[in-house]
C-alpha positions in Angstrom: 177.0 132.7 101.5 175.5 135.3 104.5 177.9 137.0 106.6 176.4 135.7 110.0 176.8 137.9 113.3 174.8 138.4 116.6 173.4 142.1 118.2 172.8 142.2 121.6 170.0 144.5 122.5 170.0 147.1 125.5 168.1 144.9 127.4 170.4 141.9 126.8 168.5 139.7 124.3 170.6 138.8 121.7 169.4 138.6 117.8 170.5 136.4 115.3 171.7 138.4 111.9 172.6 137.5 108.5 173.7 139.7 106.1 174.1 139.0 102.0 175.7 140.9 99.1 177.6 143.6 98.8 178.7 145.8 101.6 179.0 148.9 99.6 175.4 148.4 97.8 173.5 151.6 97.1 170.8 150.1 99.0 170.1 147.9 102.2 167.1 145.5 102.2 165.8 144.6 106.2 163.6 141.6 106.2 161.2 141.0 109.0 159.5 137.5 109.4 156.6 136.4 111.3 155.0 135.4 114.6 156.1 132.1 115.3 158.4 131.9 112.2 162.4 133.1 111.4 164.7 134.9 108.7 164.2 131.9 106.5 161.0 132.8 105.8 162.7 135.0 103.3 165.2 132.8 101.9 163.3 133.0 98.4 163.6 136.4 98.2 166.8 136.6 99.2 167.8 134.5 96.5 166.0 136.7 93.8 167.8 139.7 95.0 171.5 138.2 94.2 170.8 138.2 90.0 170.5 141.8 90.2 174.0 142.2 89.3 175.9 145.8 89.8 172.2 147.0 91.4 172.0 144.2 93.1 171.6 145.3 97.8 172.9 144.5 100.8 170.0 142.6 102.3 169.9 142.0 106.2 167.6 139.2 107.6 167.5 138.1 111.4 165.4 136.3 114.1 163.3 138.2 116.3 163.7 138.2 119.8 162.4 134.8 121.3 162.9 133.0 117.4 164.5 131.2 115.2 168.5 131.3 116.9 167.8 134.6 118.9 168.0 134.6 122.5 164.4 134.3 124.4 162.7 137.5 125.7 160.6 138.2 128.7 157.3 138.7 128.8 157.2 142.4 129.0 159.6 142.6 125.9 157.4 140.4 123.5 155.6 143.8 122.6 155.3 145.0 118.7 156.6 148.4 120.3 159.5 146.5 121.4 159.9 144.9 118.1 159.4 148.0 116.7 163.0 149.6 118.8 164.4 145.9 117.9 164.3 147.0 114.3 165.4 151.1 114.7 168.7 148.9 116.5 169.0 146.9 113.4 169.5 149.5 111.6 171.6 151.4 113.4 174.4 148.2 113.4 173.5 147.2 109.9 172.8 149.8 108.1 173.9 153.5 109.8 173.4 155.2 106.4 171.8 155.4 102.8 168.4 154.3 102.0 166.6 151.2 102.9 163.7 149.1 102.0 161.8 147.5 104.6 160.1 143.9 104.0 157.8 143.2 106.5 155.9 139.4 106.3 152.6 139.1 108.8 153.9 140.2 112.8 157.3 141.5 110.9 155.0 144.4 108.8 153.6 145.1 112.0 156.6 145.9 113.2 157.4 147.9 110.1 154.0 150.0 111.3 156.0 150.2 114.9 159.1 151.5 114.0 157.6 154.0 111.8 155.4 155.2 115.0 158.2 155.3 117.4 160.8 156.8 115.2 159.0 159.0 112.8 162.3 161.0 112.1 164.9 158.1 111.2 161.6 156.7 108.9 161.2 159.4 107.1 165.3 159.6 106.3 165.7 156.7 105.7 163.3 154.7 104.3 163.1 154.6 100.7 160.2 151.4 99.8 157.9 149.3 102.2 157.0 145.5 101.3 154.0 144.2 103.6 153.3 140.8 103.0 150.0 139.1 104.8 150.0 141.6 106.8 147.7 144.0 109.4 147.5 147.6 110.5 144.5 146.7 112.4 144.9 143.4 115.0 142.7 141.0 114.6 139.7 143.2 113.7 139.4 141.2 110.3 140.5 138.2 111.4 137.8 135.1 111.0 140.1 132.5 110.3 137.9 131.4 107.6 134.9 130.7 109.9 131.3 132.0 110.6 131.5 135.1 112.8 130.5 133.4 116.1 132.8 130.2 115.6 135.7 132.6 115.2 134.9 134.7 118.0 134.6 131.5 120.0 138.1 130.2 118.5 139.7 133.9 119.3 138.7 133.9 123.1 139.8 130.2 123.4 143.3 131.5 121.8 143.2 134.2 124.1 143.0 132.2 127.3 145.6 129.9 125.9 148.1 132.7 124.9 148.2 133.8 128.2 149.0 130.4 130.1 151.9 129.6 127.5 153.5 133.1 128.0 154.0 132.4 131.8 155.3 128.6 130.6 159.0 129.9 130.0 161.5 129.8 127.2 160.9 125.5 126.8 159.8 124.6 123.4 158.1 120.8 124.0 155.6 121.5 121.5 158.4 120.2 119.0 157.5 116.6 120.2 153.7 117.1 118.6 154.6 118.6 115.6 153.8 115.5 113.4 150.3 115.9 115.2 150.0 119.7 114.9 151.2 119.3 111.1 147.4 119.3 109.4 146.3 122.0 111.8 149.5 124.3 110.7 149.0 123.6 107.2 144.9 124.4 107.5 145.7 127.7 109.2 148.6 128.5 107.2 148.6 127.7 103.8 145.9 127.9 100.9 144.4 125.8 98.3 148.3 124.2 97.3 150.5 123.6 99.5 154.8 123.0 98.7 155.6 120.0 101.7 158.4 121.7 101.5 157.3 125.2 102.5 155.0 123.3 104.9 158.2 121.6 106.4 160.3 125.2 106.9 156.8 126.3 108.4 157.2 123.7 111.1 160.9 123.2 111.7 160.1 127.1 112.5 157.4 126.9 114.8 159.4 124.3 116.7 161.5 126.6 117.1 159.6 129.3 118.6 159.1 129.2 122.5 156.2 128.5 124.0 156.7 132.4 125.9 157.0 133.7 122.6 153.8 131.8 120.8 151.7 133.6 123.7 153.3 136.8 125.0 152.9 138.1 121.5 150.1 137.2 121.3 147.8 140.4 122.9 149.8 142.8 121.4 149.4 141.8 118.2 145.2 141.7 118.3 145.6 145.4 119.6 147.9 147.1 117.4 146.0 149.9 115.3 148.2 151.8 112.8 146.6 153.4 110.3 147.3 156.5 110.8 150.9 155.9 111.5 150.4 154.5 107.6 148.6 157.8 106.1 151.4 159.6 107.6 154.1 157.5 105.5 151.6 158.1 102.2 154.5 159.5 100.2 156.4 155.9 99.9 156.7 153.5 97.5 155.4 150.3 99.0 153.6 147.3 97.6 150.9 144.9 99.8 150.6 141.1 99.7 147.8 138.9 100.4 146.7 135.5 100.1 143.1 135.2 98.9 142.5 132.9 101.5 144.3 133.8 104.4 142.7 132.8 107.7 144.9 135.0 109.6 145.1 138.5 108.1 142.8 138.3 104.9 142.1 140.4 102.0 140.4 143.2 104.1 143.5 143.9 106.4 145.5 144.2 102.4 143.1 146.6 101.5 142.7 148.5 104.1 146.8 149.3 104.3 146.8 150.3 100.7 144.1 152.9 101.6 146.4 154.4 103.8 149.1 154.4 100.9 147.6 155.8 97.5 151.1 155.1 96.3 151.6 151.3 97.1 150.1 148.2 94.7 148.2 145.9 96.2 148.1 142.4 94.7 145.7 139.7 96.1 146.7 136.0 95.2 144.4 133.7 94.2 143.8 130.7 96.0 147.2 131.4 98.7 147.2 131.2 102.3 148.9 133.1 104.9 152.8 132.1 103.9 152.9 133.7 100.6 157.2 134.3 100.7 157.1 130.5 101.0 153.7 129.7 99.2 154.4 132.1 95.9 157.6 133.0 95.9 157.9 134.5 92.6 155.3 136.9 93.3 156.5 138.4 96.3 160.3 138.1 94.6 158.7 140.0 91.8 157.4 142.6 94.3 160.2 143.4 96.5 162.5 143.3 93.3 160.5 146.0 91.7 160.4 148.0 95.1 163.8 147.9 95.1 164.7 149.1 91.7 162.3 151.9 92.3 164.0 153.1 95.2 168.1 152.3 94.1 169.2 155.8 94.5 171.5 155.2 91.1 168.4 155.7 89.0 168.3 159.6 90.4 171.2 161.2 88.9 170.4 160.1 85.5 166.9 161.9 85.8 168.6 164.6 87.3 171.5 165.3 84.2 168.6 165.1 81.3 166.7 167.3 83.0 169.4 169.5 83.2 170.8 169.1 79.6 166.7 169.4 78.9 166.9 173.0 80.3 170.1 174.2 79.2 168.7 173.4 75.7 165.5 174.9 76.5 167.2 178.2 77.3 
């Protein structure tokens, strides 16, 4: 069962939490969904995390401002920089000290790359392992969503336009009526070659939730966010990269070119998955974050640290 709880947020909007395992864990997970999606985007991984036993972390997964049960936001706080300060406040309620991993899928690695930018101090303490999941340092620069370069440029200005007349249409969320309509659409742009109806259907119920303020205020600061650099700076950090061989949103290149900036992460390309690999293959980003956080549990350390002393004391 998840310990359930609400942050308000210095500028009033409130976030939905939910917090699992232990509360004295030797390390805290923080789970970040997606644009247009919520916490149980992760509900998968959350799962796999439980059978770790006596190792086993205190995970944290929550709604981003304007999603899922969290309060709506305004159009100047539906930012990745504000999501970025959303997450350094997370951590602050949820998890003051020890290490953490962060799991970041699509808009919620993005945020990841923001926090990291605007607090490079409380990163670099902190942060112990990094999971991106279909994911982009680089806006939309890769994005095609699967189509010739001029049909996609065509399809990104239309999105464009639109973005900006549904973040002036409020926190209202009629779109919920058409989602039986929008269903083949979502499950094109979404998903890959197979498709789980019931990943499809958490997809949906999702986006229903989402406001129509929040499917286009993000919108233009998610195209222009470019951290690479902000990456090469974290080099040093276990991480591991997700991404759908056929993911319209955020494909293969955008993968690649985030393990670049991390000699030390893995970088797995699925074949034949879409866009919502937590929901789409499970088991392989369960595997991923698993083996992130085993890596990074700070019991491991001690036990290198007494046979390399006993390995010494021999020595001499």
């Amino acid at each position: 069962m998840s310990e359930r709880s609400e942050l308000t947020l210095p500028d009033g909007v409130r976030l939905h939490v939910e917090a699992y395992g232990p509360a004295d864990a030797p390390l805290t997970v923080v789970l970040a969904h997606g644009w247009c999606q919520d916490r149980r985007t992760w509900k998968h991984q959350i799962a796999a995390l439980r059978v770790l036993g006596a190792r086993r972390p205190r995970v944290i997964a929550y709604d981003t401002r304007g999603h899922g049960r969290s309060g709506a936001t305004g159009v100047g706080g539906a930012t990745l920089g504000q999501l970025g300060d959303d997450l350094a406040e997370v951590l602050r309620r949820y998890a003051p000290t020890g290490p953490v991993v962060l799991g970041g899928h699509s808009m919620g690695g993005m945020t990841i790359m923001e926090f990291a930018h605007a607090h490079p101090d409380v990163f670099a303490e902190r942060v112990a392992g990094l999971l991106f999941v279909s994911t982009t340092a680089e806006g939309h620069t890769h994005t095609q969503y699967g189509l010739p370069a001029r049909i996609a440029a065509l399809m990104r200005a239309g999105e464009t336009i639109g973005a900006g007349v549904l973040a002036r249409s409020g926190p209202w969320r009629p779109h919920r009526a058409l989602l039986p309509a929008l269903r083949p659409a979502v499950r094109w742009l979404l998903f890959g070659d197979d498709c789980d109806e019931a990943a499809l259907d958490l997809a949906m119920r999702s986006f229903g939730r989402a406001s129509l303020r929040s499917i286009g205020a993000f919108r233009p600061s998610i195209g222009a966010q470019q951290r690479l650099d902000t990456l090469t700076a974290l080099a040093d950090v276990p991480a591991a990269v997700l991404v759908g061989e056929r993911d319209r949103l955020t494909p293969p290149a955008c993968a690649r070119s985030i393990a670049e900036a991390l000699p030390f992460a893995d970088l797995r390309v699925v074949p034949g998955a879409g866009h919502m690999l937590p929901l789409e293959r499970p088991h392989e980003v369960s595997a991923a974050l698993t083996a992130i956080v085993e890596r990074a549990t700070p019991a491991r350390r001690p036990r290198r640290a007494r046979r390399s002393a006993s390995t010494l004391k021999k020595a001499a």
